[in-house]
C-alpha positions as CSV (number, residue, x, y, z in Angstrom):
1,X,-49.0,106.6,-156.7
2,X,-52.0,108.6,-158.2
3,X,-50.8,111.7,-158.5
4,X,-52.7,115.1,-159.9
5,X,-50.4,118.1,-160.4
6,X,-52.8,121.2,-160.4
7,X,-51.7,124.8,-162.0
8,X,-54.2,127.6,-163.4
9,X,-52.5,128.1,-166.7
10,X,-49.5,127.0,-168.3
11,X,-48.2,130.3,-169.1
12,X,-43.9,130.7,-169.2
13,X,-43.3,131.9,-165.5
14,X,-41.1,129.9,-163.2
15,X,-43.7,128.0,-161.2
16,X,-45.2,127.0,-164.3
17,X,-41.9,125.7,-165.7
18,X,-42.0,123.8,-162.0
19,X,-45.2,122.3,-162.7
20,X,-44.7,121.0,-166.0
21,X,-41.0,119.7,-165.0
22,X,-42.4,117.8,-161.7
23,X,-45.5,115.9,-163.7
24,X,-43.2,115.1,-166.6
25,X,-40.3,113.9,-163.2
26,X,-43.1,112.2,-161.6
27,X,-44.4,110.5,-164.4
28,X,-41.0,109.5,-165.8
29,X,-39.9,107.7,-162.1
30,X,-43.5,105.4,-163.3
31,X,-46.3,107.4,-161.3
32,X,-50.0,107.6,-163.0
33,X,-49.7,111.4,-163.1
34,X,-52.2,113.9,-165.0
35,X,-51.7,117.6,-164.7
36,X,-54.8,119.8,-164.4
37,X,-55.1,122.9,-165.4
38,X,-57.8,125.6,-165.4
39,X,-57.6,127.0,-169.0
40,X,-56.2,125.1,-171.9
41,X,-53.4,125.7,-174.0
42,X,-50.6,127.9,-172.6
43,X,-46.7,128.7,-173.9
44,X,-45.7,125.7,-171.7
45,X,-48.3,123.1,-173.1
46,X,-46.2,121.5,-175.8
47,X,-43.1,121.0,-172.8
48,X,-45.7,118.7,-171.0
49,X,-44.3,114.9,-171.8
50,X,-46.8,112.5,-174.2
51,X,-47.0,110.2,-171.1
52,X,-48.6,113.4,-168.8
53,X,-52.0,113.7,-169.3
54,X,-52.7,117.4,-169.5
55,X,-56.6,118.0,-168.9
56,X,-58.1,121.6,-168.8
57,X,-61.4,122.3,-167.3
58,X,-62.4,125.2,-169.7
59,X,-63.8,123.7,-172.7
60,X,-61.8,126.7,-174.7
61,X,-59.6,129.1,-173.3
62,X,-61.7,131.7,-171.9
63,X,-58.7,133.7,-170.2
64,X,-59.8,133.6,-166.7
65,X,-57.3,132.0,-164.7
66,X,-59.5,131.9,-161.4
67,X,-62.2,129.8,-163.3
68,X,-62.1,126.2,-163.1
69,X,-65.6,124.4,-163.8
70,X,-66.3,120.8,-162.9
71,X,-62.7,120.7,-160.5
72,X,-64.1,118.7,-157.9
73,X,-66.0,116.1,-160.2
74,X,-62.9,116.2,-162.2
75,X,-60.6,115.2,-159.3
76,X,-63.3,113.1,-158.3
77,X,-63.4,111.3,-161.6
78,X,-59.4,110.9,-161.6
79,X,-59.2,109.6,-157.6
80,X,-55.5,111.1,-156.8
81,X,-54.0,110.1,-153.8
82,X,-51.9,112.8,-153.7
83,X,-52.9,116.4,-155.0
84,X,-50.3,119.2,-155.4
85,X,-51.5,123.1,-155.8
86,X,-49.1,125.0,-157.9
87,X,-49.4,128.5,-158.4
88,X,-51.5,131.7,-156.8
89,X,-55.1,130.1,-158.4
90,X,-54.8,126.4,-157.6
91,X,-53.5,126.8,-153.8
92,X,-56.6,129.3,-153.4
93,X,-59.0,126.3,-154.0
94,X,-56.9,123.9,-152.4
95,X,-58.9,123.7,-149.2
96,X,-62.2,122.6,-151.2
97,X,-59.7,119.9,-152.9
98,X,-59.0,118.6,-149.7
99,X,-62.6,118.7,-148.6
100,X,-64.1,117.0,-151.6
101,X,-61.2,114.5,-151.1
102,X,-60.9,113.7,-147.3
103,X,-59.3,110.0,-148.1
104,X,-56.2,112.0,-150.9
105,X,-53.4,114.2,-149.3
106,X,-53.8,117.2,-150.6
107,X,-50.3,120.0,-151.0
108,X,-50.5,123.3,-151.2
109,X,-47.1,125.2,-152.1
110,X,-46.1,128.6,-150.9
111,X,-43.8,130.1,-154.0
112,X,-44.4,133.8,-153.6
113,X,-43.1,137.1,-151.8
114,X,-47.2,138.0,-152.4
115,X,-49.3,138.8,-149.7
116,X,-51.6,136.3,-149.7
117,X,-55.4,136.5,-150.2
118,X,-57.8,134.7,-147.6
119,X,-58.7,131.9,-149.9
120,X,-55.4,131.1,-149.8
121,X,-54.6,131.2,-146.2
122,X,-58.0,129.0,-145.6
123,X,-56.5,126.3,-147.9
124,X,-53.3,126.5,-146.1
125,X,-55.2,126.0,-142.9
126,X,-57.0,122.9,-144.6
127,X,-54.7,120.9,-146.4
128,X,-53.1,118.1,-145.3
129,X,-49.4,119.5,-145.6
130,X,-47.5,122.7,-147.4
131,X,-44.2,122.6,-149.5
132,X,-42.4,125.7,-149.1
133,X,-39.3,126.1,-151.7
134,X,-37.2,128.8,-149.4
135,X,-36.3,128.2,-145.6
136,X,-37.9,132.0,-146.1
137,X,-40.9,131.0,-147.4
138,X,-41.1,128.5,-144.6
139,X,-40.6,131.1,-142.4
140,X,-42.9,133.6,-143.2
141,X,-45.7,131.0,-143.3
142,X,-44.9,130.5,-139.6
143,X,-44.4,134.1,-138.7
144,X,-46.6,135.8,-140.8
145,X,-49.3,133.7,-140.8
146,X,-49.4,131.0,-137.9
147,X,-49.3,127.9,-139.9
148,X,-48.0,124.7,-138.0
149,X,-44.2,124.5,-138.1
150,X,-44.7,120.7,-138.6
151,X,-46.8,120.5,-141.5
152,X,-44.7,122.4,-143.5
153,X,-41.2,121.0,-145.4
154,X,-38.8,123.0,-147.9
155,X,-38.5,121.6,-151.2
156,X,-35.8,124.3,-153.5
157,X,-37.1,124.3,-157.1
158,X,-35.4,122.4,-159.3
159,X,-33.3,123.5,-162.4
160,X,-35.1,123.3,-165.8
161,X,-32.2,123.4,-168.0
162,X,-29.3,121.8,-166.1
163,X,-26.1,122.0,-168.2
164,X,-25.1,118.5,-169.9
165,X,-22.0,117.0,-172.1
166,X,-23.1,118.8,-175.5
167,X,-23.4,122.5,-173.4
168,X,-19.4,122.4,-173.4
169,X,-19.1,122.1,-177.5
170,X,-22.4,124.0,-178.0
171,X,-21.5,126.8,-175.6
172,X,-19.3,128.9,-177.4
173,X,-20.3,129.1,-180.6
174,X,-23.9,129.4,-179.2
175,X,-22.6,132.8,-177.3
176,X,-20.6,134.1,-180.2
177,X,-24.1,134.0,-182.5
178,X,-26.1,135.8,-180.4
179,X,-23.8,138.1,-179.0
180,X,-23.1,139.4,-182.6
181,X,-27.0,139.1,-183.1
182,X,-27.6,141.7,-180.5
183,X,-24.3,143.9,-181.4
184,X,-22.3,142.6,-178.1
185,X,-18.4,142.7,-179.1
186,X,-16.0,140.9,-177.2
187,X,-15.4,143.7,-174.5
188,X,-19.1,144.1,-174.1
189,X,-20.7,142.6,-170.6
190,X,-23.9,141.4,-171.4
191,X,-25.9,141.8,-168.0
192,X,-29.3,139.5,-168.3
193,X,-32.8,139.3,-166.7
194,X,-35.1,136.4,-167.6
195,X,-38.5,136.6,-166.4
196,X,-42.1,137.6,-167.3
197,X,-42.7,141.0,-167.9
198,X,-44.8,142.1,-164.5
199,X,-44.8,144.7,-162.0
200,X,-43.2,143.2,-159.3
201,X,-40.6,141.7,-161.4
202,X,-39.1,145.4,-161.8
203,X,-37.3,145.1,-164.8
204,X,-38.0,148.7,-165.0
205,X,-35.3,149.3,-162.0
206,X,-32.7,147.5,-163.8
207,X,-33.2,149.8,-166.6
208,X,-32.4,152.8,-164.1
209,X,-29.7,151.1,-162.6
210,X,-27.8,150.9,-165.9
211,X,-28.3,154.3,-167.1
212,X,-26.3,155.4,-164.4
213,X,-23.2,152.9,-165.0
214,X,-20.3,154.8,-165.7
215,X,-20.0,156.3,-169.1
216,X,-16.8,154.5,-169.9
217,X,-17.9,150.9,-169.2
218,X,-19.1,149.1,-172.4
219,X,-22.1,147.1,-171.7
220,X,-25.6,146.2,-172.6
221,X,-29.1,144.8,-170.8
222,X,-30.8,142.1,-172.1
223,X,-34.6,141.9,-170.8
224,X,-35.5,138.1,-172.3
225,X,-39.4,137.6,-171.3
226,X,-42.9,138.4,-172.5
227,X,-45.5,140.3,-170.8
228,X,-47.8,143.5,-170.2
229,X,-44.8,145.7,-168.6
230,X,-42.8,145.0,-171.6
231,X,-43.9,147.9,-174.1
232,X,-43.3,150.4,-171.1
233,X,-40.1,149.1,-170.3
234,X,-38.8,149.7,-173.8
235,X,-40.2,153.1,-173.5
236,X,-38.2,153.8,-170.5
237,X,-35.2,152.3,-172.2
238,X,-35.5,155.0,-175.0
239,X,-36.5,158.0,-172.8
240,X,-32.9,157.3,-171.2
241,X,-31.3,157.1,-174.4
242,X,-30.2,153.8,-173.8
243,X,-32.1,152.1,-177.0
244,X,-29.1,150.6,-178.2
245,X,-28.0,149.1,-175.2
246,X,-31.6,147.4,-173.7
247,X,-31.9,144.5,-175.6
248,X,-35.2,142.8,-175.5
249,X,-34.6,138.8,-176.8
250,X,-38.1,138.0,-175.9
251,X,-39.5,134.8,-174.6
252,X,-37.3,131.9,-175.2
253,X,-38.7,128.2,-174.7
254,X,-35.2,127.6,-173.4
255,X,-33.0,129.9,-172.5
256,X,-29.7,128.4,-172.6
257,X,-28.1,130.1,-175.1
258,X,-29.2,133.3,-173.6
259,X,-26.8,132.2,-170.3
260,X,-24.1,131.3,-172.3
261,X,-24.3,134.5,-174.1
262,X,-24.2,136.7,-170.6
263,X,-21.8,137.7,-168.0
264,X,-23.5,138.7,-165.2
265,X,-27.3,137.6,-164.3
266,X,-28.9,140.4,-162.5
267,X,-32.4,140.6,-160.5
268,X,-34.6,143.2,-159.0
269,X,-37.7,141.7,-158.4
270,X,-39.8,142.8,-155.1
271,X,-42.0,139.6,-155.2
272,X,-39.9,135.8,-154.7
273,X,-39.5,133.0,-152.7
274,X,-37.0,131.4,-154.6
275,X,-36.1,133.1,-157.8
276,X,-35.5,129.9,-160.9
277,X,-33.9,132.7,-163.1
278,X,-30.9,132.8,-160.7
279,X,-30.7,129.1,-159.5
280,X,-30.3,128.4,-163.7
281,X,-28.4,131.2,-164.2
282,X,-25.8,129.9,-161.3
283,X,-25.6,126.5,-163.1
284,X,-24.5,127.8,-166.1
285,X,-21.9,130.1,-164.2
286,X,-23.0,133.2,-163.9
287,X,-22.4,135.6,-161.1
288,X,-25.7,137.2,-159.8
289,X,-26.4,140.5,-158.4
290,X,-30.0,141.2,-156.9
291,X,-32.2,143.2,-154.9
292,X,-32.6,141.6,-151.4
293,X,-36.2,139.8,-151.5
294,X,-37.3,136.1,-149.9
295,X,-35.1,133.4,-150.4
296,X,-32.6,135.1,-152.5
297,X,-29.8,134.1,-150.9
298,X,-30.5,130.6,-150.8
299,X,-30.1,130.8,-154.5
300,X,-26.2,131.2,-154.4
301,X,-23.2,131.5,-152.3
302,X,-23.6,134.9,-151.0
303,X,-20.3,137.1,-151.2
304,X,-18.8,134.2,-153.8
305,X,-21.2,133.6,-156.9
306,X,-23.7,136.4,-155.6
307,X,-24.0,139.7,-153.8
308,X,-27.5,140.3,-152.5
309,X,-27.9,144.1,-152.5
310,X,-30.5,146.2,-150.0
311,X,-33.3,147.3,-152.0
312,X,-33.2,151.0,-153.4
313,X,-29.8,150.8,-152.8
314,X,-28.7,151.6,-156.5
315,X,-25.2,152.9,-155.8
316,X,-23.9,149.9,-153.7
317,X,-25.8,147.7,-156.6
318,X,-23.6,149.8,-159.3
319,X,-20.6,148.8,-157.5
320,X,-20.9,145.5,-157.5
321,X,-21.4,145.4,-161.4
322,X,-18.7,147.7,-162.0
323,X,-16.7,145.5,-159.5
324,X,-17.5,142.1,-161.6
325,X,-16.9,144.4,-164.7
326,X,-13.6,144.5,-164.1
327,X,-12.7,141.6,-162.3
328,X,-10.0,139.3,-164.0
329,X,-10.7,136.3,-166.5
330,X,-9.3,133.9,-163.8
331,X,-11.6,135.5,-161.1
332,X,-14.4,135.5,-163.0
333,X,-13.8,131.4,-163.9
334,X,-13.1,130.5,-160.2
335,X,-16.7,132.3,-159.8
336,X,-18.3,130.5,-162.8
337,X,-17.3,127.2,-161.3
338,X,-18.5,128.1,-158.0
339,X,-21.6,128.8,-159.3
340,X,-22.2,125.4,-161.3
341,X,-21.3,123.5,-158.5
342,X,-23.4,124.9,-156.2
343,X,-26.2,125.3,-158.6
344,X,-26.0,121.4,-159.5
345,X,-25.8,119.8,-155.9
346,X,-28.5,121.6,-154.6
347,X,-31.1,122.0,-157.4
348,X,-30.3,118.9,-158.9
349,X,-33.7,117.6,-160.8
350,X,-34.1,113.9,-159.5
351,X,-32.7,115.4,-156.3
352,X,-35.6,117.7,-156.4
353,X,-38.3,114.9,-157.3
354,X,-37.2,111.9,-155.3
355,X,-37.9,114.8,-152.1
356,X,-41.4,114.9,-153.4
357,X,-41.9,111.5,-153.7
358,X,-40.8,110.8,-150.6
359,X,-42.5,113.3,-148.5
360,X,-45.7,111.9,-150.5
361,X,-44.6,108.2,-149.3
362,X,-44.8,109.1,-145.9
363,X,-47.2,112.0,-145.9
364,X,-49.3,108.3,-147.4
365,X,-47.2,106.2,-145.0
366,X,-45.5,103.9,-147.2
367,X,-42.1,103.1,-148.3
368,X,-40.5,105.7,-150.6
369,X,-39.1,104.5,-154.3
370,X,-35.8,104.5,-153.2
371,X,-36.4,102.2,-150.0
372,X,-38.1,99.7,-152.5
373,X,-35.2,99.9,-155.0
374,X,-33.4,98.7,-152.3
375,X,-35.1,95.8,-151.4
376,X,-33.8,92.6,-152.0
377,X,-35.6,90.4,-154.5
């Protein structure tokens, strides 16, 4: 298949990650795949495989993420048979996509908690079929906004750093290093947030759930990301006095280390469908505590490797962390594997990309790659 993978910008949110990991997937399983974006450059560029294609439609980065010159004689030019919108930007032109390509199939994804703007809806109206990656997001499309229950199928996102063989020798000295890098002692629970620094992430919230953890309990908050909420959350961390306990790691390329470091992965974001931070933060066994939001639940066991927590409700979210804080070593393994197994079956990568390129096979009628594979010669 011809396949064009379509994002705004390649900057280090989760849907980004998503993009870059299914063109690198797709290309990798032996499909001509190119991945267009509107601006060039980006902290993901250099994760995009040498055997990906990665055009950009601004001739230099000219920070607009809605702009994208010359898409249709682009697209045009590359003949995809199948086109798949990632992101806010890309679905919002994905009914001209469709239009200008009447013969391709074009996908448009629904990935956020946002309200969505008209553009959007439009192109949701027009394409050829949606991938939703919650049975929430799914949902809400059909509730909310009327869309046909059959052209839409749930795809979960898959996990960009699965553990491997080397994670069990690299693991522990990994989280000894940066534990003592950021002044965490062995008693210390290290609670962690990974995500861009926005609004409706709301890492301020997790800031004022901590200052009002028990005096006693020895912990800290690590806030690992980039973004324009970042210098305000640091100045909320220091109004409360709680400099030395809000760490902020930054952005990581990959995060690993960062899991392997923590104890508890905890989220408060108001805007999801399905949140990556805690589907990668499950396979590396932590226990997750978060604000309710879309498709949160579907990102662990709830009551066994997660507690989903009603939003505002900062006491019963205190609880739980105190709860997990002092919960026994063999508890908290008997979680930990929990969570890695149910982190691996279900987000599994090639799980994740052979659902793609099936629904593409049959969205194009054909046989999928796994029905050929099994063909005898």
């Amino acid at each position: 298949m011809r396949i064009a993978v379509v994002q705004d910008f390649l900057r280090s949110g989760g849907t980004e990650r998503q993009s870059v990991l299914l063109a690198n997937a797709f290309a990798r399983a032996g499909h001509d795949t190119t991945l267009l974006t509107f601006r060039p450059g980006g902290p993901l560029a250099r994760t995009v495989a040498a055997d990906v294609p990665h055009r950009a439609l601004q001739p230099f980065d000219l920070k607009a993420d809605w702009f994208a010159p010359g898409l249709r004689r682009r697209l045009r030019a590359l003949a995809p048979e199948i086109v798949l919108c990632m992101g806010r930007m890309a679905n919002c032109y994905a009914g001209g996509m469709q239009a200008e390509l009447p013969e391709a199939v074009v996908c448009a994804t629904m990935r956020t908690g946002k309200p969505l703007p008209d553009r959007y809806l439009r192109s949701l109206q027009a394409v050829r079929h949606i991938v939703a990656n919650s049975r929430e997001a799914r949902t809400n499309l059909i509730q909310a906004y009327f869309i046909d229950p059959g052209k839409i199928s749930i795809i979960h996102n898959s996990l960009v750093f699965p553990t491997d063989p080397t994670d069990v020798i690299e693991g522990p000295p990994a989280r000894a290093r940066l534990r003592e890098q950021w002044g965490a002692g062995p008693s210390t629970t290290v609670l962690l947030s990974v995500a861009m620094f926005r609004p409706e992430k709301n890492q301020r919230e997790l800031i004022e759930l901590a200052a009002g953890l028990p005096a006693g309990l020895d912990w800290q908050l690590w806030l690992a990301g980039e973004g324009p909420e970042r210098a305000a959350c640091a100045q909320l961390a220091a109004a409360k006095g709680l400099a030395d306990r809000v760490k902020f790691p930054g952005f990581h390329a990959n995060p690993k280390p960062l899991y392997f470091a923590a104890d508890i992965a905890v989220h408060a974001s108001a805007s999801e469908a399905l949140s990556n931070f805690l589907i990668e933060a499950q396979a590396h066994g932590l226990p997750a505590i978060a604000y309710e939001a879309q498709g949160i639940e579907e990102c662990f066991i709830p009551g066994q490797t997660g507690w989903m927590i009603e939003r505002g409700n900062r006491q019963a979210f205190r609880q739980e962390l105190v709860r997990l804080c002092a919960a026994l070593p063999q508890t908290r393994s008997r979680v930990a594997d929990s969570a890695r197994g149910h982190a691996r079956c279900y987000f599994e990568p090639r799980r994740q990309m052979y659902a793609y390129l099936d629904l593409f096979s049959l969205l194009l009628r054909r046989p999928t790659d796994r029905e050929r594979m099994m063909r005898p010669q």
